[in-house]
Backbone as a chain_set.jsonl record, in Angstrom:
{"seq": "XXXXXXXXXXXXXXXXXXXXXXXXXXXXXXXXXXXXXXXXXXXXXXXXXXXXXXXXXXXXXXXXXXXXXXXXXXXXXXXXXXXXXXXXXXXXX", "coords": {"N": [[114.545, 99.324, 95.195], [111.548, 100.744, 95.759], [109.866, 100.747, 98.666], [109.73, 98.382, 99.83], [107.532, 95.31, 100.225], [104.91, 92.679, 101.164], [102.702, 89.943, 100.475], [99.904, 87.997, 101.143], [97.804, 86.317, 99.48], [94.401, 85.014, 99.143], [92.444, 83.195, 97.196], [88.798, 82.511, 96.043], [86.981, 80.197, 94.387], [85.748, 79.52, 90.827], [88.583, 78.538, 90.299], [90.773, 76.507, 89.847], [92.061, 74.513, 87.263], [91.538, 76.42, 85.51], [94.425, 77.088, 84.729], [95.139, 79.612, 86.114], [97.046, 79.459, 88.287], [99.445, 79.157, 86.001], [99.043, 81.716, 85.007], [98.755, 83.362, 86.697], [101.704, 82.957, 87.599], [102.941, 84.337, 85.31], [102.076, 87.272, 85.215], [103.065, 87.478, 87.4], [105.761, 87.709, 87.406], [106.009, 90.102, 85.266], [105.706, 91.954, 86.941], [107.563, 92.013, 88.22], [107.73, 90.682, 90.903], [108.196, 88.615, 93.418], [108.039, 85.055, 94.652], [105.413, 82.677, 95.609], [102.636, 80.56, 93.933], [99.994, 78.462, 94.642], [97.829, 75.616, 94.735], [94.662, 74.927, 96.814], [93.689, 72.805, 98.998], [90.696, 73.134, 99.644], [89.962, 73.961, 97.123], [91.045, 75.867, 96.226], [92.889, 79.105, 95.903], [96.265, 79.995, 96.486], [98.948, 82.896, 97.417], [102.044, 83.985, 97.484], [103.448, 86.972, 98.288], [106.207, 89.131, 97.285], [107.69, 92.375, 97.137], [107.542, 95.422, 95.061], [105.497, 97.36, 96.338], [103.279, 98.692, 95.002], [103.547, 96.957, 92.736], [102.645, 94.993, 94.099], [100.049, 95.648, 94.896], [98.908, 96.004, 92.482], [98.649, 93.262, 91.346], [97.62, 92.071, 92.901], [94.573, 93.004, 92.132], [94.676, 91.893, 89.703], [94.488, 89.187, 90.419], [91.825, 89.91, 91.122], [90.326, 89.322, 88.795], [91.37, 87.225, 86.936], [92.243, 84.756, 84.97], [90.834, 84.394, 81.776], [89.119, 81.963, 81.682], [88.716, 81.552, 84.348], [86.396, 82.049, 87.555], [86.525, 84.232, 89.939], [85.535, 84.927, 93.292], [86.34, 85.958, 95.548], [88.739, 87.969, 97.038], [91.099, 87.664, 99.406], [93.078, 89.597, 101.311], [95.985, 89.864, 102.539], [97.981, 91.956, 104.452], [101.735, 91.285, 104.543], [104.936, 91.581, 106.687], [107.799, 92.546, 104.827], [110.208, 90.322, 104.111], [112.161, 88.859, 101.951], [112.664, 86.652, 101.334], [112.305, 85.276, 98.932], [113.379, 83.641, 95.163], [112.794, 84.174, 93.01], [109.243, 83.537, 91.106], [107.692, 81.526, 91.079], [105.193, 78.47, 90.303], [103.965, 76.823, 93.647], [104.059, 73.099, 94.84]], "CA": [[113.13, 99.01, 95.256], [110.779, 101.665, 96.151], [109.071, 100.638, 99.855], [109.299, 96.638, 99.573], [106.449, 94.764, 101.118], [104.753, 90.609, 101.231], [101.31, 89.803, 100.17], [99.058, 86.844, 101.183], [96.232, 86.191, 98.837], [93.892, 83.765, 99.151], [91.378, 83.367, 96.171], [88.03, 81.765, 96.1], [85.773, 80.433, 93.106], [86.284, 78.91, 90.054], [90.03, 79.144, 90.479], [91.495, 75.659, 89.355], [91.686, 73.602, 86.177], [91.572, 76.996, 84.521], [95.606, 78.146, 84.265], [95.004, 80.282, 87.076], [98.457, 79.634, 88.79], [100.115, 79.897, 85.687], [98.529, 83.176, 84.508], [99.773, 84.327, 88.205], [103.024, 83.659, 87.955], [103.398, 85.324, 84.094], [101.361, 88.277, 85.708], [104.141, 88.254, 88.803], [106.925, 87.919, 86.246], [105.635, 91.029, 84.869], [105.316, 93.111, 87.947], [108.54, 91.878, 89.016], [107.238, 90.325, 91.914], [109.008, 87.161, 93.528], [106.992, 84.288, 95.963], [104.553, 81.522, 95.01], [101.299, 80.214, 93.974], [99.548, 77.074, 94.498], [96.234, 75.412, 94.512], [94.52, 74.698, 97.892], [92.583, 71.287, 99.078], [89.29, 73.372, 99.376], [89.149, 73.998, 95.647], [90.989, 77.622, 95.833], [94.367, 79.179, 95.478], [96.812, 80.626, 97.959], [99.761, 83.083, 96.889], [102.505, 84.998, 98.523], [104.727, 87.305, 96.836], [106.948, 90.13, 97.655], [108.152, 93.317, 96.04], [107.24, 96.829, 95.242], [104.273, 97.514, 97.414], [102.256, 98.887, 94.404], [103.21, 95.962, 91.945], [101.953, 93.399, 94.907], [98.504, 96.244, 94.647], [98.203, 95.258, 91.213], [99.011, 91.593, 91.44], [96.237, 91.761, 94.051], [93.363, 93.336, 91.526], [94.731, 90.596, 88.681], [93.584, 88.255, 91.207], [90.05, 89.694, 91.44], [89.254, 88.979, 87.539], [92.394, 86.285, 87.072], [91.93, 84.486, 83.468], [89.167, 84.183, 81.36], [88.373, 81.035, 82.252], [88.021, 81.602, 86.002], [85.238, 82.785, 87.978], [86.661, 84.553, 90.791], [84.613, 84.969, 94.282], [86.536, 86.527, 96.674], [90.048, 87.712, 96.687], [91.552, 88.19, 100.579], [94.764, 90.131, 100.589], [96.571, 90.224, 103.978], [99.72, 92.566, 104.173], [102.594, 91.055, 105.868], [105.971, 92.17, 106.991], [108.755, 92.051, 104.389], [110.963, 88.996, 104.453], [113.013, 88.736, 101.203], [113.25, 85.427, 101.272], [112.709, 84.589, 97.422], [115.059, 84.225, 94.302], [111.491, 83.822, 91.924], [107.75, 83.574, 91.509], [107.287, 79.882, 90.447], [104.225, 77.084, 91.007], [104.435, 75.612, 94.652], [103.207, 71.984, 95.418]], "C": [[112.439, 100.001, 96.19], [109.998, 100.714, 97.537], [108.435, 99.436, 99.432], [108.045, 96.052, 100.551], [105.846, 93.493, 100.156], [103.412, 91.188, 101.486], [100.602, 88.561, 100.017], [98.101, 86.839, 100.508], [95.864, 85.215, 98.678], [92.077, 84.227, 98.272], [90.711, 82.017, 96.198], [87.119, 81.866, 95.009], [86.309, 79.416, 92.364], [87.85, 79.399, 89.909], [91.163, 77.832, 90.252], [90.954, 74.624, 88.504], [91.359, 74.767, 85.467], [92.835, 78.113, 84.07], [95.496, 78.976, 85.172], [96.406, 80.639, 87.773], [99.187, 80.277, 87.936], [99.945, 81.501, 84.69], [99.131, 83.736, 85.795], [101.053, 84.479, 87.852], [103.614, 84.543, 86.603], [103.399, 86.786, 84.613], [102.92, 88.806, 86.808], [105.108, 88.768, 88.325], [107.203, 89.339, 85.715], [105.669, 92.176, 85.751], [106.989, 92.851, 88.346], [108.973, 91.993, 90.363], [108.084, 88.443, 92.055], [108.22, 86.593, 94.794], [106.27, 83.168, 95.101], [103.266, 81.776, 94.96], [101.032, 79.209, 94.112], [98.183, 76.824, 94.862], [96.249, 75.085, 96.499], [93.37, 73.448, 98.119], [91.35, 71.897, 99.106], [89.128, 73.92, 97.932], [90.044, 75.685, 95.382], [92.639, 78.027, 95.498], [94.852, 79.814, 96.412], [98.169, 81.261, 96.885], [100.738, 84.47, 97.917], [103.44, 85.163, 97.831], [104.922, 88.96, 97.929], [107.877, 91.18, 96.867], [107.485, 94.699, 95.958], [105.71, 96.907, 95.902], [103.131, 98.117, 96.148], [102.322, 98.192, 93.208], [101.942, 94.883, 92.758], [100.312, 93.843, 94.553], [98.178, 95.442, 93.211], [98.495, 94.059, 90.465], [97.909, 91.202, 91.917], [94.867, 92.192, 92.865], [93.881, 92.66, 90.462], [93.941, 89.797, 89.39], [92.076, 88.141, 91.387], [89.407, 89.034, 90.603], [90.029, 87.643, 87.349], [91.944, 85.64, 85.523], [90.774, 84.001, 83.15], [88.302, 83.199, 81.509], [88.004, 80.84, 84.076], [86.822, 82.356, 86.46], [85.742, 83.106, 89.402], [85.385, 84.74, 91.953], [84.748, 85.9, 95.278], [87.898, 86.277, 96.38], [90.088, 88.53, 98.836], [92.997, 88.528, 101.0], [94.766, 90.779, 102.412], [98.058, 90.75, 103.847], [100.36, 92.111, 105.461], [103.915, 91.754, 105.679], [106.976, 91.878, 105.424], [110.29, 91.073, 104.8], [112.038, 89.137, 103.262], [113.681, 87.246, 101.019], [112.923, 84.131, 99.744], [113.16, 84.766, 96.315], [114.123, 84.423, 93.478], [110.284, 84.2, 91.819], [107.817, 82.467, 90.821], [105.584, 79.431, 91.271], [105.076, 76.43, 92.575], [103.569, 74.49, 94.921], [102.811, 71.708, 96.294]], "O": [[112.786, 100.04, 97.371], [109.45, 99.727, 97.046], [107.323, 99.241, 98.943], [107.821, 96.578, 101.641], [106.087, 93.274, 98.969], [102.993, 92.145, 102.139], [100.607, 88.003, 98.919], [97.215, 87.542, 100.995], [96.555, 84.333, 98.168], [91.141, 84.988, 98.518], [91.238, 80.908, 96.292], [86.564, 82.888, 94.604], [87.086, 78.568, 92.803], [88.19, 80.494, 89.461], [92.351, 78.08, 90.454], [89.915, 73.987, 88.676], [90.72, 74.416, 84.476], [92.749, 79.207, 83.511], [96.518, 79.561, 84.816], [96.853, 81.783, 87.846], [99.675, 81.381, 88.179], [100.718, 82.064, 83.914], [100.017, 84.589, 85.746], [101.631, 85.56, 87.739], [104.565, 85.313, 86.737], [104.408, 87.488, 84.535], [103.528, 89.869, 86.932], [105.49, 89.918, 88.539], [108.348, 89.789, 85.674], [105.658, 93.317, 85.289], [107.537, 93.831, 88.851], [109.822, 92.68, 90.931], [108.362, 87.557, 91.247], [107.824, 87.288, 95.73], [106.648, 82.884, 93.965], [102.669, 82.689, 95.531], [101.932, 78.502, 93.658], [97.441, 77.722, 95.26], [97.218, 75.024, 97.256], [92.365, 73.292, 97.425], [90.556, 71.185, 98.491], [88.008, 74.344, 97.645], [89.702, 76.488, 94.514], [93.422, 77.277, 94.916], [94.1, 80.281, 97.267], [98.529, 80.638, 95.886], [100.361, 85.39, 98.644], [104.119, 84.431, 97.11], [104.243, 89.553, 98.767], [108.715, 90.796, 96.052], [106.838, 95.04, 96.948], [104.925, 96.035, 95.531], [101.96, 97.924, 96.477], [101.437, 98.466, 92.398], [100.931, 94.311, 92.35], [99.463, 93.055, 94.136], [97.389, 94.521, 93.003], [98.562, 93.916, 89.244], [97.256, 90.228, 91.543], [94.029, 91.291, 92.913], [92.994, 93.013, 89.686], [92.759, 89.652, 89.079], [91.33, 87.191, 91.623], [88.413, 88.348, 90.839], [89.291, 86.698, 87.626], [91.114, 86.352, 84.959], [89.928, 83.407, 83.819], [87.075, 83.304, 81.502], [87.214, 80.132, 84.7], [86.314, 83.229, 85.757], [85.416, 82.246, 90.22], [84.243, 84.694, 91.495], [83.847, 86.534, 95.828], [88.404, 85.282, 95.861], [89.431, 89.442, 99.336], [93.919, 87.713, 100.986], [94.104, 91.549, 103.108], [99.02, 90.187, 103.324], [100.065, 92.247, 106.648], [104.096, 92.449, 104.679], [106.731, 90.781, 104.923], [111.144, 91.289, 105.66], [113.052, 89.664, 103.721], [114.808, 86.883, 100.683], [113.138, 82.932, 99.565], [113.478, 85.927, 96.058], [114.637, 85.234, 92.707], [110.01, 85.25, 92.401], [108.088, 82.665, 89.637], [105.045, 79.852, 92.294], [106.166, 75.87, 92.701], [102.399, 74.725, 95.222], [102.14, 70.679, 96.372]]}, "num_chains": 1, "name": "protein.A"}
């Protein structure tokens, strides 16, 4: 893996009740990106994933537009340290 690195994103807007999560994790699947997604009590989504440092980039600009039924608002993408601490990219509760 080319220069691994962990990506916090926290998305705001119309961002649940429209597949949102699981359009993420197909999307992560795809990048072959491993970590979670899940919804958040203020209405938004939270996701942290780890893996090639320029899949997580364009994991992160999915997030801006995210599926056709969402209305994104604001995507906030905090780079953290690499960890390696998942086997997946699944839904978390």
């Amino acid at each position: 893996m080319k220069e691994p690195a962990r990506v916090h994103l926290t998305i705001k807007g119309r961002v649940q009740g429209v597949s949102y999560r699981a359009y993420t994790v197909e999307t992560a699947n795809k990048l072959g990106l491993k970590g979670w997604v899940k919804n958040t009590p203020d209405g938004g989504v939270e996701a942290v994933a780890e893996g090639e440092k320029g899949a997580l980039e364009k994991l992160a600009e999915w997030c801006k537009e995210g599926p056709q039924l969402a209305n994104v608002k604001s995507v906030l993408v905090n780079w953290e340290p690499f960890v390696g601490e998942f086997d997946d990219f699944d839904i978390a509760y």
